[in-house]
C-alpha positions as CSV (number, residue, x, y, z in Angstrom):
1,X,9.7,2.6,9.8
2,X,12.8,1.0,11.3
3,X,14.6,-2.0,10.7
4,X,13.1,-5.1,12.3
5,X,11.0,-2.3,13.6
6,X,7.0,-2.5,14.0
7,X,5.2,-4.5,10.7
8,X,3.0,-2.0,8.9
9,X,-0.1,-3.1,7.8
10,X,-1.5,-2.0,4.6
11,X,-4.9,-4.3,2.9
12,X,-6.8,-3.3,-0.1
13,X,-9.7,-1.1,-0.2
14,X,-12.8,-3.6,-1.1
15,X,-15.6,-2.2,-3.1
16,X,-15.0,1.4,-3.3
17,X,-14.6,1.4,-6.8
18,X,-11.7,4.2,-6.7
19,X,-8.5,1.9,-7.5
20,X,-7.4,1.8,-10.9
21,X,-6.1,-1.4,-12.7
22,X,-2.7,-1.6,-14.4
23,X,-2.2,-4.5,-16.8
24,X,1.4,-6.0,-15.7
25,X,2.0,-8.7,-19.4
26,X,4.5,-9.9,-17.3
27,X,3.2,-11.4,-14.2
28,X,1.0,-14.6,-13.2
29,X,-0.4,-13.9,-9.9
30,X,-0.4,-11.1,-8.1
31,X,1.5,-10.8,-5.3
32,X,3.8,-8.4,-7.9
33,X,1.2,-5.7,-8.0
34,X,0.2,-5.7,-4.5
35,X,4.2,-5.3,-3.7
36,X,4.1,-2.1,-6.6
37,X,0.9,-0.3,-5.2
38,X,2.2,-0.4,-1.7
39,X,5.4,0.9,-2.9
40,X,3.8,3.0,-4.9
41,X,1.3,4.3,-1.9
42,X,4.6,5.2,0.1
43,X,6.6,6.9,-2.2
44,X,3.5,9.7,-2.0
45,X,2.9,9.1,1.7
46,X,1.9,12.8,2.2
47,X,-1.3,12.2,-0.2
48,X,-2.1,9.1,2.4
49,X,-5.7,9.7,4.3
50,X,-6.4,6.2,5.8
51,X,-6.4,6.7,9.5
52,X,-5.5,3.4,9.9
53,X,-2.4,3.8,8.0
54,X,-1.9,7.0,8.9
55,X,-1.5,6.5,12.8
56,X,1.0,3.3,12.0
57,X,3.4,6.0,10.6
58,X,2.8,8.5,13.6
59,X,3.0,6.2,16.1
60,X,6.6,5.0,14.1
């Protein structure tokens, strides 16, 4: 993705029951750990199978 480029959209699986929860002490909402599991989502991008997702970064 570019600068001022297109937005990618990422939104939490619902229901699926595959995330896993890290307690953050230091945080009162969480608009922290959605930034670190997006971050944390991209740094692996190759594991990435969401179509969705996956045809924002191809189409890039």
């Amino acid at each position: 993705m570019e600068p001022n480029g297109p937005y990618l959209c990422i939104v939490a699986a619902r229901g699926n029951g595959t995330t896993e929860s890290i307690f953050l002490p230091f945080e009162s909402d969480t608009t922290l750990s959605l930034i670190l599991s997006k971050v944390f989502l991209l740094a692996d991008d190759r594991t990435i199978k969401d179509p969705s997702i996956l045809s924002q970064l191809t189409d890039a």
